[in-house]
Structures are given as structure tokens and as C-alpha cells.
N, C-alpha and C positions, 0 to 999 in steps of 0.2 A: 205383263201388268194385269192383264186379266186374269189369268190363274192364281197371280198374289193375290188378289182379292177375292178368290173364288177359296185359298186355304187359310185365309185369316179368320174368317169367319168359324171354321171349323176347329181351328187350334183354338179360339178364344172359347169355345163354348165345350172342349174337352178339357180345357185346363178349369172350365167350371162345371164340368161333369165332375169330374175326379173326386175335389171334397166331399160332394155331395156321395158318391157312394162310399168315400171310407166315411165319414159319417153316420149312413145306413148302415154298415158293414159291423160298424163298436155297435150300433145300437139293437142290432140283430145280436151280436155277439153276449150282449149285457141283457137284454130277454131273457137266450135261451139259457145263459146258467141261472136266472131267477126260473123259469119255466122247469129246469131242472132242478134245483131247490125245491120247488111248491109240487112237484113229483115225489120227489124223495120224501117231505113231511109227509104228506098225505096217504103216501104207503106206509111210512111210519104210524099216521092215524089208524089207517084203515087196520095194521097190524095189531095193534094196542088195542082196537076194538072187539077184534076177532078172539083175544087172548081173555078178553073180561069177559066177553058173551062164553067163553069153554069154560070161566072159571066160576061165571054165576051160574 
């Protein structure tokens, strides 16, 4: 009896772990390909820059 009670507590609060990191997990995941994205523009910028300053 006491041990029931000693792994309920720990099941209920992994089964409300769990969402909570696949939720962190997509929103990490949805970051980094904006983080990736706003990389890649900005080397694009920084490129585009680089090309007008050689050709002014």
C-alpha cells in the first residue's frame, strides 16, 4: 500500500512531464529552423551587401 502510493505520485507527474517536453521539444524544433532561416537571409544580406560595396 505504501509503495502504491509512493509510485502514483511519480507516474502522475511523468505522464505530465511528457507533454510538457514534447511541447518544448516542437517549439525548440520551430525556433531553430526560423533561427535557421533568419541565418541564412542575413548571410544572403550580408552577401548582397558585400557585392554592391565591390561594385560601387
Amino acid at each position: 500500500m505504501y509503495k502504491l502510493s509512493g509510485d502514483n505520485p511519480g507516474s502522475n507527474t511523468n505522464t505530465a512531464r511528457v507533454p510538457f517536453l514534447h511541447f518544448t521539444r516542437v517549439i525548440l524544433k520551430k525556433t531553430h529552423k526560423l533561427y535557421k532561416i533568419h541565418n541564412i537571409t542575413t548571410l544572403i544580406e550580408h552577401r548582397n551587401a558585400d557585392t554592391s560595396a565591390f561594385q560601387n
